[in-house]
PAVO-619390 format. One record per residue: z, y, x of N, C-alpha, C in turn; residue in three letters; residue number from 1. Coordinates in nm, 4 decimals, padded with zeros to 6 digits. Layout:
N
<atom><n_zz>Z</n_zz><n_yy>Y</n_yy><n_xx>X</n_xx><ca_zz>Z</ca_zz><ca_yy>Y</ca_yy><ca_xx>X</ca_xx><c_zz>Z</c_zz><c_yy>Y</c_yy><c_xx>X</c_xx><aa>ala</aa><i>NUM</i></atom>
...
***
This chain:
66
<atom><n_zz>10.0451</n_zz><n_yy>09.7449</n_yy><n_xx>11.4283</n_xx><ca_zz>10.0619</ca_zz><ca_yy>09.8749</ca_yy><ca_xx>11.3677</ca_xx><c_zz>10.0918</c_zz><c_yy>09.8606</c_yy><c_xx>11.2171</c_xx><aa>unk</aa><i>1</i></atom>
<atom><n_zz>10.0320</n_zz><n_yy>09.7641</n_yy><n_xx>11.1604</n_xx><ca_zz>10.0446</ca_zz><ca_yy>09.7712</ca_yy><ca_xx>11.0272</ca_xx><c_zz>10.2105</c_zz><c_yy>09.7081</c_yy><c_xx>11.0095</c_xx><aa>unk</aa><i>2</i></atom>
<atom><n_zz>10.2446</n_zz><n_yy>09.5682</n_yy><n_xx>11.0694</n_xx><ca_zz>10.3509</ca_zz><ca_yy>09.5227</ca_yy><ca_xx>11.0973</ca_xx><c_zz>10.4610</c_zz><c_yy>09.6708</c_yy><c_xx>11.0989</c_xx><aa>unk</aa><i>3</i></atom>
<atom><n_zz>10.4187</n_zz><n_yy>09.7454</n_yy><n_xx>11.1887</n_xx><ca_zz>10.5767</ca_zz><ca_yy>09.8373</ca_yy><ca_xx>11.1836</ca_xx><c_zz>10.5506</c_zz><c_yy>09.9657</c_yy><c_xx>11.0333</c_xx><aa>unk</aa><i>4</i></atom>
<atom><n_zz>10.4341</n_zz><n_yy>09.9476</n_yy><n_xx>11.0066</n_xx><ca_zz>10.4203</ca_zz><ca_yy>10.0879</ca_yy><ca_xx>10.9039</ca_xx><c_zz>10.5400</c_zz><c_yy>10.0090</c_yy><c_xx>10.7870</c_xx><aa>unk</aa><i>5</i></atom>
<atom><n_zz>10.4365</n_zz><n_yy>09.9203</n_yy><n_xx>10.7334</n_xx><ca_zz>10.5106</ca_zz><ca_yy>09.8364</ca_yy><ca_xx>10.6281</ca_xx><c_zz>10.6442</c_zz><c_yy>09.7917</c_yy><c_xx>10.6642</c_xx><aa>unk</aa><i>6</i></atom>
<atom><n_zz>10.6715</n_zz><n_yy>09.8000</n_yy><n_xx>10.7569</n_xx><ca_zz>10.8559</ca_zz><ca_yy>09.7705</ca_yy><ca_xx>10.7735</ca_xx><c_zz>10.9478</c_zz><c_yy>09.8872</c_yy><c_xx>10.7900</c_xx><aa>unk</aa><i>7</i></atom>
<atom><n_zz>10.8331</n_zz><n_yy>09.9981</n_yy><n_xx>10.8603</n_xx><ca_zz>10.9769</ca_zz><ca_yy>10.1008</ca_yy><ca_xx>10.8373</ca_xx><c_zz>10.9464</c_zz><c_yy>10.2575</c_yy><c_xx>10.6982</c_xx><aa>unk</aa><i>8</i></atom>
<atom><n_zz>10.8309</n_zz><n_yy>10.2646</n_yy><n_xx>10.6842</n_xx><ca_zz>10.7895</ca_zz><ca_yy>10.3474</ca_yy><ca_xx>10.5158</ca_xx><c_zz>10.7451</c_zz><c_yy>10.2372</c_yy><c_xx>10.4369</c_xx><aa>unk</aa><i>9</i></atom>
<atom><n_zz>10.7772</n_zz><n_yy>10.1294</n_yy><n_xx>10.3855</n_xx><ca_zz>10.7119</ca_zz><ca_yy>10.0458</ca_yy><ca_xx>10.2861</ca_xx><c_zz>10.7915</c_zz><c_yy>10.0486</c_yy><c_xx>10.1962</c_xx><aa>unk</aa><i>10</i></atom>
<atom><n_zz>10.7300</n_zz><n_yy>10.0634</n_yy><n_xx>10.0593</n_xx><ca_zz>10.8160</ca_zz><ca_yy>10.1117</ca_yy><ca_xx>09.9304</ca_xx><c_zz>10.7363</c_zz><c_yy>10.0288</c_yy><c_xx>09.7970</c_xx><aa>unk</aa><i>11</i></atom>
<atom><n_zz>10.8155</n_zz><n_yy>09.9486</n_yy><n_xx>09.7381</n_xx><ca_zz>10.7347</ca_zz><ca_yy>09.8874</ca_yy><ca_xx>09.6204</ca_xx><c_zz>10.7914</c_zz><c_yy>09.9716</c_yy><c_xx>09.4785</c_xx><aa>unk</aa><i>12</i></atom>
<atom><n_zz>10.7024</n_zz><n_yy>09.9128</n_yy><n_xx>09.4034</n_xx><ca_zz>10.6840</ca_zz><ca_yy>09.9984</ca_yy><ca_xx>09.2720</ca_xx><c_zz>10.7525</c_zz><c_yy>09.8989</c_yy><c_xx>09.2000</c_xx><aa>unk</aa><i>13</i></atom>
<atom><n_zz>10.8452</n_zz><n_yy>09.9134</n_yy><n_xx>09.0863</n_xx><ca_zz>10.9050</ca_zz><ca_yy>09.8281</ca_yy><ca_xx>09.0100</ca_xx><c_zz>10.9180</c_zz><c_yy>09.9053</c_yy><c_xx>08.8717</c_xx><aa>unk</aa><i>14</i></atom>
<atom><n_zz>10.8186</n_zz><n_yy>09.9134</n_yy><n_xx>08.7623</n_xx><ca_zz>10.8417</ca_zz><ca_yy>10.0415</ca_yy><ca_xx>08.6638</ca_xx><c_zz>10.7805</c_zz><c_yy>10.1661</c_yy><c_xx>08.7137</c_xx><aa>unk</aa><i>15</i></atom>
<atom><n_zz>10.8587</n_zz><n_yy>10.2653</n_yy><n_xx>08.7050</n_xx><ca_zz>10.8216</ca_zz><ca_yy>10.3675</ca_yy><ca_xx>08.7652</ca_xx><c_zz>10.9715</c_zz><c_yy>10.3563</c_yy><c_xx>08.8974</c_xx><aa>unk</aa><i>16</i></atom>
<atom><n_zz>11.0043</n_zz><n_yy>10.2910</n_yy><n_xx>08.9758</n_xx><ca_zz>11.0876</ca_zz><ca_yy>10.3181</ca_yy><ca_xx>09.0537</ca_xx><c_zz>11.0318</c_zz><c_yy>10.2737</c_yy><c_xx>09.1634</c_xx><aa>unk</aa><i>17</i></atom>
<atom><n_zz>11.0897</n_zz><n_yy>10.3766</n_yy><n_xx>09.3168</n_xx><ca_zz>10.9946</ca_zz><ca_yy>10.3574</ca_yy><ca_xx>09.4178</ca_xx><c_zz>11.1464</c_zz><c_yy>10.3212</c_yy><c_xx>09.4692</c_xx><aa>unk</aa><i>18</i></atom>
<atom><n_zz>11.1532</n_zz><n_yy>10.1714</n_yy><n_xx>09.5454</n_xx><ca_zz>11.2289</ca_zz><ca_yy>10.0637</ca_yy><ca_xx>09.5924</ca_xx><c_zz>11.2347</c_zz><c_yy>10.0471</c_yy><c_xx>09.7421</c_xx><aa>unk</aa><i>19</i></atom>
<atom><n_zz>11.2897</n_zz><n_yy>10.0565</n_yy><n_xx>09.8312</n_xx><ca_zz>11.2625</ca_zz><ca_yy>10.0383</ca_yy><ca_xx>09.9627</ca_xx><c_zz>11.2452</c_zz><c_yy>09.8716</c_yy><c_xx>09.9648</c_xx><aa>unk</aa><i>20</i></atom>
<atom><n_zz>11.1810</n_zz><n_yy>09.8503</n_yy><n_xx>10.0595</n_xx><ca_zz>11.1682</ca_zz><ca_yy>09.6936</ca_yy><ca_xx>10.0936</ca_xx><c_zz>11.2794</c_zz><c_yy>09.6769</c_yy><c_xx>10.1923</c_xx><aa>unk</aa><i>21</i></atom>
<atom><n_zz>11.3811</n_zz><n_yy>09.6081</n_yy><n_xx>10.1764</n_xx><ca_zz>11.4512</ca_zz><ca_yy>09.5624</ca_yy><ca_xx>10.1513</ca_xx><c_zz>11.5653</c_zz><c_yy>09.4218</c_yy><c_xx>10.1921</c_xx><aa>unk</aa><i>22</i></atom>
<atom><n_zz>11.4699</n_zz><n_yy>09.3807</n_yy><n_xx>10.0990</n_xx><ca_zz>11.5102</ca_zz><ca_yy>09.2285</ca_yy><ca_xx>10.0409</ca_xx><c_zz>11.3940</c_zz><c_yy>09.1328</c_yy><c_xx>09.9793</c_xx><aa>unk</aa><i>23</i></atom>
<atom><n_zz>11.3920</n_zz><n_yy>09.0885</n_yy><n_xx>10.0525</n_xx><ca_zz>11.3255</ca_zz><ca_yy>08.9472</ca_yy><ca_xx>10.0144</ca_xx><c_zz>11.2928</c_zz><c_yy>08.9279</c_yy><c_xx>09.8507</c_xx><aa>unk</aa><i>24</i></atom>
<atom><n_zz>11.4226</n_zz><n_yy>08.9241</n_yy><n_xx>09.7915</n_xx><ca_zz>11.4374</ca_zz><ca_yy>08.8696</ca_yy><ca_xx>09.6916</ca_xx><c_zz>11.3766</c_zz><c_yy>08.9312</c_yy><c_xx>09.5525</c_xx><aa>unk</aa><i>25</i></atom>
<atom><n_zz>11.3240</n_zz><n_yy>09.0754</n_yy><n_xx>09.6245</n_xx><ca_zz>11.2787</ca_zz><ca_yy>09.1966</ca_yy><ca_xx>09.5515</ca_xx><c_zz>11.0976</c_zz><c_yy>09.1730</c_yy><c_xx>09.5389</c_xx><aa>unk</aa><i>26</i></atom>
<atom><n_zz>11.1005</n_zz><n_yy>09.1352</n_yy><n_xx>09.6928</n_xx><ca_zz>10.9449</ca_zz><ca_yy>09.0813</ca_yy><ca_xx>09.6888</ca_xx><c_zz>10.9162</c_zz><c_yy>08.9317</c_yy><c_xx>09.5969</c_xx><aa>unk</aa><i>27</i></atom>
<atom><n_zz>11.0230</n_zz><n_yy>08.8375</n_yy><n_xx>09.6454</n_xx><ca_zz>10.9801</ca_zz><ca_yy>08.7437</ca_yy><ca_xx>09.5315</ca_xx><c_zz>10.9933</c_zz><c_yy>08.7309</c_yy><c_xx>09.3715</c_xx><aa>unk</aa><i>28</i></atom>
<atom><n_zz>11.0557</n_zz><n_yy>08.8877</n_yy><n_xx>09.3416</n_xx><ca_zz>11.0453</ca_zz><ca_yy>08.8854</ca_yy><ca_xx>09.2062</ca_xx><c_zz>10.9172</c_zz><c_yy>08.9682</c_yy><c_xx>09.1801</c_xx><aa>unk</aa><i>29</i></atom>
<atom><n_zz>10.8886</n_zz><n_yy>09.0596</n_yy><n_xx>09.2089</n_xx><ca_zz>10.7713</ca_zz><ca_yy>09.0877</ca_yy><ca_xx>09.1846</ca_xx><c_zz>10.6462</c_zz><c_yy>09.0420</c_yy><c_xx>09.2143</c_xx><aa>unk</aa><i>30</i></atom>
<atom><n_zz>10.5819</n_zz><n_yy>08.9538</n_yy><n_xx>09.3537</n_xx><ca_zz>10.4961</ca_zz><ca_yy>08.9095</ca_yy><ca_xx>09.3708</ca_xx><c_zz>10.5007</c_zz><c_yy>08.7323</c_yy><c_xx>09.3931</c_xx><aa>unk</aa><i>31</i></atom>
<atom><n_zz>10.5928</n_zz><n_yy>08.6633</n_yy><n_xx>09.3501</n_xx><ca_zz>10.6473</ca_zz><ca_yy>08.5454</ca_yy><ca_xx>09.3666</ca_xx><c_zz>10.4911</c_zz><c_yy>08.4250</c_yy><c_xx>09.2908</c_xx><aa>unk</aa><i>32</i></atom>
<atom><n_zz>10.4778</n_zz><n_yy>08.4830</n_yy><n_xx>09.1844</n_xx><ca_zz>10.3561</ca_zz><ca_yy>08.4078</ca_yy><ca_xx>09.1021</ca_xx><c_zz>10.2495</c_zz><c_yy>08.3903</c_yy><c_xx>09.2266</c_xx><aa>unk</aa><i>33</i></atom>
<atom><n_zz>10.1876</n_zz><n_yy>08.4869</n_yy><n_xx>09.2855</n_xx><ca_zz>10.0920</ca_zz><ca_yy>08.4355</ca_yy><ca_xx>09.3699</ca_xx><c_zz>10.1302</c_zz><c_yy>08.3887</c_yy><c_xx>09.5216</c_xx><aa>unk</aa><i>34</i></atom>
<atom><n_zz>10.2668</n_zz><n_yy>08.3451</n_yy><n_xx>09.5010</n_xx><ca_zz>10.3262</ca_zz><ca_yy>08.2884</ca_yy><ca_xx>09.6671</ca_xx><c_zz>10.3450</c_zz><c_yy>08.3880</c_yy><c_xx>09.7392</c_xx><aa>unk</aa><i>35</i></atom>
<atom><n_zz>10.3710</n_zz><n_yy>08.5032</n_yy><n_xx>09.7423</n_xx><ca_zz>10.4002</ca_zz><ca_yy>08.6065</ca_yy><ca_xx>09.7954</ca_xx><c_zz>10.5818</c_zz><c_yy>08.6572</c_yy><c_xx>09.7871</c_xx><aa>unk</aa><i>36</i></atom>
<atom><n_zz>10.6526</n_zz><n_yy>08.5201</n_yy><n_xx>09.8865</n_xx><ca_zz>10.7756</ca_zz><ca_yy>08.5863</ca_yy><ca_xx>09.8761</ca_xx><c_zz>10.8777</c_zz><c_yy>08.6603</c_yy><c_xx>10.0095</c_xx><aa>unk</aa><i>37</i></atom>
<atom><n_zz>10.8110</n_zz><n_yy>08.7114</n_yy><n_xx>10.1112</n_xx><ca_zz>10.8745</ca_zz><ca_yy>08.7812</ca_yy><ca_xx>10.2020</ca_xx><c_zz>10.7800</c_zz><c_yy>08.9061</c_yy><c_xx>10.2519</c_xx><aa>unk</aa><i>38</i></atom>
<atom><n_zz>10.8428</n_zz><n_yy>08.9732</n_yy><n_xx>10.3205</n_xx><ca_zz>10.7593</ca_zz><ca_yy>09.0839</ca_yy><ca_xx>10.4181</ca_xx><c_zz>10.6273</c_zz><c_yy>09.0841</c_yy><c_xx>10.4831</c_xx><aa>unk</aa><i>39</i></atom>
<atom><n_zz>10.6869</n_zz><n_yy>08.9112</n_yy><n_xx>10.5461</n_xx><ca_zz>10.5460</ca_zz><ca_yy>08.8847</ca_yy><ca_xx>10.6422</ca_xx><c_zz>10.4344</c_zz><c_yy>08.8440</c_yy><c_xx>10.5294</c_xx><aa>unk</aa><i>40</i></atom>
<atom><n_zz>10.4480</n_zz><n_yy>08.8107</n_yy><n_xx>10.4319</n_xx><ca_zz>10.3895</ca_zz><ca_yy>08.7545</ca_yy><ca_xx>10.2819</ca_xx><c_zz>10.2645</c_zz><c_yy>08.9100</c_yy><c_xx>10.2763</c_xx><aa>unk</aa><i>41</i></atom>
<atom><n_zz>10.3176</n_zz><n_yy>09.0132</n_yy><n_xx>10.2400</n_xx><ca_zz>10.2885</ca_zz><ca_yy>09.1437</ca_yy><ca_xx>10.2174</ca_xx><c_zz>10.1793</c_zz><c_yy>09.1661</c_yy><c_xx>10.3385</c_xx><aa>unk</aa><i>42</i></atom>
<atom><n_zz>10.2226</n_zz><n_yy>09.1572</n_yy><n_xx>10.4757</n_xx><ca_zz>10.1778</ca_zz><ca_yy>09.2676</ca_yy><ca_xx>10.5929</ca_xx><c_zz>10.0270</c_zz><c_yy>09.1328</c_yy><c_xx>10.6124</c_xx><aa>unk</aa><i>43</i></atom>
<atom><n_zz>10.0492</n_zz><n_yy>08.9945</n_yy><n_xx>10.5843</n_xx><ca_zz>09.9236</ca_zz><ca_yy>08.9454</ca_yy><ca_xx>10.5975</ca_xx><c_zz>09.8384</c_zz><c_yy>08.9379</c_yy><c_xx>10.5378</c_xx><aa>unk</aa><i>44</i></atom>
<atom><n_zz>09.9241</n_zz><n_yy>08.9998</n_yy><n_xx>10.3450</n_xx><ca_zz>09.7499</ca_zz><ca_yy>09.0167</ca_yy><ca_xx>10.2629</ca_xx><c_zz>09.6727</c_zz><c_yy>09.1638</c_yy><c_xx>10.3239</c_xx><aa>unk</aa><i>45</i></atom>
<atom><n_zz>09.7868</n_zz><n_yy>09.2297</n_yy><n_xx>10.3716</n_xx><ca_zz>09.6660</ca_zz><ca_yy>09.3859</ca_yy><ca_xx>10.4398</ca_xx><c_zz>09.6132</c_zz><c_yy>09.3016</c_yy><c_xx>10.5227</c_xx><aa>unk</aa><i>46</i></atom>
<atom><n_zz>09.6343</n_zz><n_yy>09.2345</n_yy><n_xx>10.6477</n_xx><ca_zz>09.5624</ca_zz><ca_yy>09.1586</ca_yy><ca_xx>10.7593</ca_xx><c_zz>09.4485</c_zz><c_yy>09.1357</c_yy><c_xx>10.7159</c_xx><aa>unk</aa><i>47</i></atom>
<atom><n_zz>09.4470</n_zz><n_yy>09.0355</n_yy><n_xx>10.5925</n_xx><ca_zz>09.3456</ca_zz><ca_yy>08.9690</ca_yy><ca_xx>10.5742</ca_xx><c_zz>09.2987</c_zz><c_yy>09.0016</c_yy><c_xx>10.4114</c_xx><aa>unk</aa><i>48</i></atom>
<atom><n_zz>09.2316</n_zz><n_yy>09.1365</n_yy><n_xx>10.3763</n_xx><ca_zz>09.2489</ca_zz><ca_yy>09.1779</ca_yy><ca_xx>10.3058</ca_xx><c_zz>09.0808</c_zz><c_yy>09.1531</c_yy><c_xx>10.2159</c_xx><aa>unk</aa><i>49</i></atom>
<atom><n_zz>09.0252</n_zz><n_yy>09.1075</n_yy><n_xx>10.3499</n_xx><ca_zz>08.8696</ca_zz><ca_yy>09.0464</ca_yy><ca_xx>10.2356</ca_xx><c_zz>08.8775</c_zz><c_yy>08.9111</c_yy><c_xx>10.2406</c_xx><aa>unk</aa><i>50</i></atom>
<atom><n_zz>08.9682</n_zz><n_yy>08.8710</n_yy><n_xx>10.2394</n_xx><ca_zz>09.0101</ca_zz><ca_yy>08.6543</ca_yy><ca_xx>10.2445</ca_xx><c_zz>09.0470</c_zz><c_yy>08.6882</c_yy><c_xx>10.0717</c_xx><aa>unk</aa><i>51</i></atom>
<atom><n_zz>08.9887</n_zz><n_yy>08.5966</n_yy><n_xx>10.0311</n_xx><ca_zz>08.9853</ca_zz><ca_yy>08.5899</ca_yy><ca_xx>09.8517</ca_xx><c_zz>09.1716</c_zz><c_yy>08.5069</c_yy><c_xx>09.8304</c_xx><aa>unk</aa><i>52</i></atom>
<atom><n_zz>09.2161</n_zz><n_yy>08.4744</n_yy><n_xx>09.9288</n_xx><ca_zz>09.3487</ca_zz><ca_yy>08.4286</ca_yy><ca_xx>09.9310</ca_xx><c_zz>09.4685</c_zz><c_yy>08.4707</c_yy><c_xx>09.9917</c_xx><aa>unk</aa><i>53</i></atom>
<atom><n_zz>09.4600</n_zz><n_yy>08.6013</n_yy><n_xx>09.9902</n_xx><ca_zz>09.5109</ca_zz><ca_yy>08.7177</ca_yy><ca_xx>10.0688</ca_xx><c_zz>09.6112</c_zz><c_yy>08.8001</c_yy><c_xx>09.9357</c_xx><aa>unk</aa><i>54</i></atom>
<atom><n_zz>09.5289</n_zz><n_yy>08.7974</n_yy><n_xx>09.8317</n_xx><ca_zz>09.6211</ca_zz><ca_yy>08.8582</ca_yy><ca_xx>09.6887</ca_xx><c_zz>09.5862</c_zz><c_yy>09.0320</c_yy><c_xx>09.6857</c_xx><aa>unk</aa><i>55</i></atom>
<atom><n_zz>09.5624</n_zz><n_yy>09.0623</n_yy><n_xx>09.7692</n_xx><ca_zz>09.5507</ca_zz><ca_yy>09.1941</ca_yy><ca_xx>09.7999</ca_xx><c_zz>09.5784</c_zz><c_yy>09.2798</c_yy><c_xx>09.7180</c_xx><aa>unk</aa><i>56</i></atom>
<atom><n_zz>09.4665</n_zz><n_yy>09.2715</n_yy><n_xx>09.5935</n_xx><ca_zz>09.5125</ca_zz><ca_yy>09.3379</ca_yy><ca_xx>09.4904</ca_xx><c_zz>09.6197</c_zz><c_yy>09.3585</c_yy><c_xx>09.4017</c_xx><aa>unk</aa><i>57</i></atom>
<atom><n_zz>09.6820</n_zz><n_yy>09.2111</n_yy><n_xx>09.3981</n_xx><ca_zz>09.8132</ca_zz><ca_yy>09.2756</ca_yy><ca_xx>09.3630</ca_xx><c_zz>09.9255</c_zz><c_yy>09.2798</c_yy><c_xx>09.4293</c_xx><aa>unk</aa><i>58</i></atom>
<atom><n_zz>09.8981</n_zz><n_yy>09.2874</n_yy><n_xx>09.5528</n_xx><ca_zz>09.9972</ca_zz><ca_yy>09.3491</ca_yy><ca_xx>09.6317</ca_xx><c_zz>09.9534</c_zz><c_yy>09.5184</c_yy><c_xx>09.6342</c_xx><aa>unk</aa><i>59</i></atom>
<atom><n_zz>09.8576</n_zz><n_yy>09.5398</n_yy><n_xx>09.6602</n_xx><ca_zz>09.7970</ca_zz><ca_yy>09.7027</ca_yy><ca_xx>09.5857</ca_xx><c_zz>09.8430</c_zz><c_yy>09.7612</c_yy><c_xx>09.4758</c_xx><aa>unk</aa><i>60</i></atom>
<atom><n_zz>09.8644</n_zz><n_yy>09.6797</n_yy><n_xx>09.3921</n_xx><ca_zz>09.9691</ca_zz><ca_yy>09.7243</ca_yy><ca_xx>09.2474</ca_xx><c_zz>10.0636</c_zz><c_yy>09.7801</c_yy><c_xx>09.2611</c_xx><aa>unk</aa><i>61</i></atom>
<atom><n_zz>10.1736</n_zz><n_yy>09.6730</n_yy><n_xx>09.3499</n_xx><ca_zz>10.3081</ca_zz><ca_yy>09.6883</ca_yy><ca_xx>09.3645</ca_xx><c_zz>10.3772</c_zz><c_yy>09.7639</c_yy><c_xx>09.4931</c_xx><aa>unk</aa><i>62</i></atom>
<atom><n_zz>10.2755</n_zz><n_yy>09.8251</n_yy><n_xx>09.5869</n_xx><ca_zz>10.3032</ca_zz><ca_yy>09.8606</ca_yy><ca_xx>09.7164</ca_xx><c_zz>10.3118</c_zz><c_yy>10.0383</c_yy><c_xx>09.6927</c_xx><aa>unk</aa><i>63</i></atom>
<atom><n_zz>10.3789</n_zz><n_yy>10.0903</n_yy><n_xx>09.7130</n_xx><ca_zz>10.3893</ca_zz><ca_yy>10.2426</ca_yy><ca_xx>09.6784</ca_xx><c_zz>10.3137</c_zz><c_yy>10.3357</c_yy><c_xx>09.7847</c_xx><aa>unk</aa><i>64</i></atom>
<atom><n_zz>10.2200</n_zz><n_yy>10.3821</n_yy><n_xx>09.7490</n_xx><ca_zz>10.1196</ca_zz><ca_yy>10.4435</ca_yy><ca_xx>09.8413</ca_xx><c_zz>10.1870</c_zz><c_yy>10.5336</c_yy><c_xx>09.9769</c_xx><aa>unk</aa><i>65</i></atom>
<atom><n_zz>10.1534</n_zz><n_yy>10.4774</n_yy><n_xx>10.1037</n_xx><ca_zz>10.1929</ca_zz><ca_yy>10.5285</ca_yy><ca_xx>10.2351</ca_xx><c_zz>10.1647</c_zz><c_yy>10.6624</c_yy><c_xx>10.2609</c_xx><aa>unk</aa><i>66</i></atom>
***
């Protein structure tokens, strides 16, 4: 479920601009520092969102509220 939310309304924040996801290349510019460079990157820090290696939070930053 989370897999299809985040793939078909998932919208990142870049500035104030709300971005459709996309492209890859959009995720690895914005979340690239903590190894976070594709889709599936994104949908497994929600998965695993109390794993201290998950990033969560700043994927919470950059994810445009559902």
């Amino acid at each position: 479920m989370v897999n299809d939310i985040v793939r078909k309304r998932g919208f990142l924040k870049k500035g104030e601009q709300r971005l459709a996801i996309t492209d890859n290349n959009l995720i690895e510019e914005l979340l690239g520092q903590f190894n976070i460079i594709c889709i599936e990157d994104i949908i497994e820090g929600f998965l695993k969102c109390e794993n201290i290696d998950s990033h969560f939070e700043e994927i919470k930053k950059v994810i445009w509220p559902i």
